[in-house]
N, C-alpha and C positions, 0 to 999 in steps of 0.2 A: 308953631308947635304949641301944642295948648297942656299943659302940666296940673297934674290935679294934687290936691294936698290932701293928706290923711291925717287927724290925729289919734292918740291910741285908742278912741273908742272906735272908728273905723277899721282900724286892723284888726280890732276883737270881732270885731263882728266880720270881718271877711276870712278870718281864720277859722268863725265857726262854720261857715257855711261849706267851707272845704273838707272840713274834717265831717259835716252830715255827707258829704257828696261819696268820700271815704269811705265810710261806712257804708253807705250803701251799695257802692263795688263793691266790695269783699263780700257783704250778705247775699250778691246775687250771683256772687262764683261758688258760694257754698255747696260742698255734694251730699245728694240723700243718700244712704243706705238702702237696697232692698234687702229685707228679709231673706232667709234662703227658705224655695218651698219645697225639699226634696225629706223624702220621707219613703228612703228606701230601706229596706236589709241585703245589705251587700255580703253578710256573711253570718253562715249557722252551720259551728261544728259540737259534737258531742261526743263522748267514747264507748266503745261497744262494750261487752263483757272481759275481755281481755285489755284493757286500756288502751287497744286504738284506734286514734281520733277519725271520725267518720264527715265529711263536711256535706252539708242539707244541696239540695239541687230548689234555688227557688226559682218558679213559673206561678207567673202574674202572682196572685195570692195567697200560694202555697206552697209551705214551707214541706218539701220530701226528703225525709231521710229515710234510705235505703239499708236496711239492720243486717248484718249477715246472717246467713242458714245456720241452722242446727246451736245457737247458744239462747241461751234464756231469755224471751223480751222483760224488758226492764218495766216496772208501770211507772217509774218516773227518772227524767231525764235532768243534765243540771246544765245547758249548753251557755254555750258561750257565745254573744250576738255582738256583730259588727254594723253599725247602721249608718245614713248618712251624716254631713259633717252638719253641725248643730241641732241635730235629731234626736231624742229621748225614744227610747221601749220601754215599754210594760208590757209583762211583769219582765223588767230589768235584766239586764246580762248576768248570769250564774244564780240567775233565783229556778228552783227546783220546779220543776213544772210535772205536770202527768203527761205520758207517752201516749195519748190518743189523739181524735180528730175532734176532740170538744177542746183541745187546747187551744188558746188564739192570742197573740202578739199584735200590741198597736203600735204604731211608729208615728210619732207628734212632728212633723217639719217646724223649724224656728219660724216660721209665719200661722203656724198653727192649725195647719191642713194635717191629717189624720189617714194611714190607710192600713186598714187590718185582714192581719195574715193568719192563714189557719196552718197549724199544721196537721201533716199526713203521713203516721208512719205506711211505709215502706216495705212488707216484711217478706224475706228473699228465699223464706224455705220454699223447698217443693209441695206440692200439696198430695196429702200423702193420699195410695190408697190399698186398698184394702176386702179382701173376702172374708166371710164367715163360714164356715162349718155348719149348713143348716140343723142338723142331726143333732140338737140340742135336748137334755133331758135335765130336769128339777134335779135340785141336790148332786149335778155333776161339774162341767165343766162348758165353758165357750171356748172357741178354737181359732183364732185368726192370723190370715196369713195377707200381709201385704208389701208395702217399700215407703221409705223413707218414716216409719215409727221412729220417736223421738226415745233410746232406751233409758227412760230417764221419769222416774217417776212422779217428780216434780214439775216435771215437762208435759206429762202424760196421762189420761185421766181416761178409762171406763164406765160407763153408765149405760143404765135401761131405760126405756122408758114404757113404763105403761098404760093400759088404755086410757086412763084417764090423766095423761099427760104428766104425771110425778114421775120424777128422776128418783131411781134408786142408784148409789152408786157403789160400785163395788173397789172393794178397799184395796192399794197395793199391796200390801200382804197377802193377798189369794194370790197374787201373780205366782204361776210354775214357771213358765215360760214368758221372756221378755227382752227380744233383741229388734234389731231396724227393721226383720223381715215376719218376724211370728210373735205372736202373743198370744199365751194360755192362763188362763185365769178360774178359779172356782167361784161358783153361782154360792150369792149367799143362799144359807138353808131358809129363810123367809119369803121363797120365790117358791112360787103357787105357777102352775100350767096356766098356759094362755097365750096371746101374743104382743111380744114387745118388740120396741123398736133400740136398736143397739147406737150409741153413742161416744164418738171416738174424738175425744181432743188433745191434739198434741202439736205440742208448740205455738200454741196460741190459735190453731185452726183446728176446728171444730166439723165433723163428718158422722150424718145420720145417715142409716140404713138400715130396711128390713118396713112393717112389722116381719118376726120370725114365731112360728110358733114353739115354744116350749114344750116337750112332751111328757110325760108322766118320769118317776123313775124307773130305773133297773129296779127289779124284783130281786129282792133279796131273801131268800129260805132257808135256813138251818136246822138241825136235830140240836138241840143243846147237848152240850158235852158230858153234861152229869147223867145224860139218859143211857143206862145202858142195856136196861132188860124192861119188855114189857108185857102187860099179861094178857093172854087170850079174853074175849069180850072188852077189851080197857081201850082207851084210847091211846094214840101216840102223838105226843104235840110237835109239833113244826113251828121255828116262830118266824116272826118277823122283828128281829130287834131295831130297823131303822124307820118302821112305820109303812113302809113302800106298799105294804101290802092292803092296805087300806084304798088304793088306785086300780088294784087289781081284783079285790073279791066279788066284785059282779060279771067280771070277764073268763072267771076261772067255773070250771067244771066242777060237782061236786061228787068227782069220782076221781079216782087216783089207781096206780096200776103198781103193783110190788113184782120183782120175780121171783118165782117159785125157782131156788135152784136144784130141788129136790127134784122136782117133777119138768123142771128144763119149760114151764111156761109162765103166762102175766097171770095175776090173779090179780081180780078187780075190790075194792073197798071204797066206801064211802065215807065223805068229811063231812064236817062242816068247816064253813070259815067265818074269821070274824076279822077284825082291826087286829087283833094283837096274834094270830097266829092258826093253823090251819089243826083241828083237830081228825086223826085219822082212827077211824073203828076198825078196831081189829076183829073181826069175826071170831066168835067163839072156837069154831074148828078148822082156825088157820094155822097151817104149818107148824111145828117148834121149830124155824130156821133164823137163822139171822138175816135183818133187815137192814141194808148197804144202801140200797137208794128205790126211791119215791117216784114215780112218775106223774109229773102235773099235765093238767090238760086242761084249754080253754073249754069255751060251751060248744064249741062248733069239732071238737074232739080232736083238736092238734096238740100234740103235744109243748109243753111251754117250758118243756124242761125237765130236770131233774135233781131233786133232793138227794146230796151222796153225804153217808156215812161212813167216812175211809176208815179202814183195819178191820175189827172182827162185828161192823153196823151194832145191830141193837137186836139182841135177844129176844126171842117169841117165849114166854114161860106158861107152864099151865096156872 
């Protein structure tokens, strides 16, 4: 048997060579960490008009939330994002966003992979629809009848559009009529004949229709009331106090038809017309009867009507 000796510099030095050996097991059991590369949104809810919570439907990169019918869409939402475990969003959970599809969410994985999501509202109204009343006249009214109108004037909005593609819009306050099925509304008096195209947005969806044409207005004629006696040869004025007659005086006749109730027939006289109202010539040796009503006639001799003087008309004087 052969026996070796050590003295304590040999033990130092065979202690260190153990404790390198040491060390270097334990370094080579060491565990790495992967990063996590997940970079999902596993949850997006928001609340509707009435405070409740509506949760997003995501597919691949887009984020759908589904709004209910008939309440106001919102232009900005404040949701609340659930994403994966060491993942960061921008713009962050409860930061205010706008409610459209240029909105867009990134989701950063803790290894620092990246996937962005757009979102897409959803919007669950009907889409509404709707007829016109073609029989439209200047300085009247438009007439529409359809389903699912929003009665809601903040919901709901009217406009023209003219040939030259400018919206004119017409203000809630003309609204007569305004429920889910009909809407009446008056034309502003700034609206000239022609044809436009009618514009219906409500609840966020927007429906064009027509061009329509616009027609002239109702003719409007009166005796004023201060007229009560006129004199053989004189004239007797007709007016036009809303202007209408300015659409008509190249359409109209310039003869006019009175009746004789003396002699039980029409007796004819001649006008002139102008913009502001119809001048009628009384003939020197017409009747001393009273004059109740007027009869108008186009140029083609139909009648277009008739000028009435109710109670005792206007006075023929010599």
């Amino acid at each position: 048997m052969i026996y070796f000796k050590f003295g304590r510099a040999g033990i130092t030095c065979i202690f260190s060579v153990l404790l390198a050996i040491a060390v270097l097991t334990v370094a080579s059991c060491k565990k790495e960490y992967v990063k996590y590369p997940y970079n999902q949104i596993e949850q997006f809810t928001i609340q509707d008009a009435n405070g409740i919570s509506l949760k997003a439907t995501i597919l691949d990169n887009e984020i759908m939330v589904y709004y209910p019918p008939f309440q106001t869409i919102p232009d900005f939402i404040t949701p609340q994002i659930t994403v994966s475990d060491h993942a960061v969003i921008a713009p962050a959970s409860g930061t205010k966003v706008a409610f459209s599809n240029s909105t867009i969410f990134k989701v950063k994985a803790q290894d620092g992979s990246i996937k962005t999501y757009t979102l897409k509202p959803m919007i669950n109204n009907p889409r509404p629809v709707f007829d016109i009343d073609p029989s439209i006249r200047i300085w009247s009214y438009i007439n529409i009848s359809g389903e699912y109108l929003v009665a809601d004037t903040n919901q709901t909005k009217l406009l023209l559009i003219d040939k030259n593609n400018k919206e004119i819009k017409i203000q809630a306050t003309a609204f007569t009529t305004f429920t889910a099925i009909h809407l009446v509304a008056n034309l502003p008096l700034s609206i000239d004949t022609g044809n436009y195209k009618v514009k219906l947005v409500t609840n966020g969806q927007a429906i064009v229709k027509g061009p329509i044409h616009f027609d002239i207005p109702y003719l409007t004629l009166a005796i004023p009331e201060d007229i009560k006696t006129v004199k053989r040869g004189q004239n007797l004025l007709i007016t036009s106090t809303d202007g209408s007659l300015k659409y008509y005086k190249n359409l109209l006749s310039n003869k006019v038809s009175v009746y004789n109730s003396l002699e039980g027939k029409m007796l004819s006289m001649d006008v002139t017309i102008t913009d502001a109202g119809i001048q009628v010539h009384i003939p020197a040796d017409f009747p001393l009867l009273n004059i109740e009503s007027v009869i108008i006639f186009d140029k083609n001799g139909d009648s277009y009507g008739s000028v009435d003087r109710y109670g005792d008309g206007v006075k023929v004087t010599e």
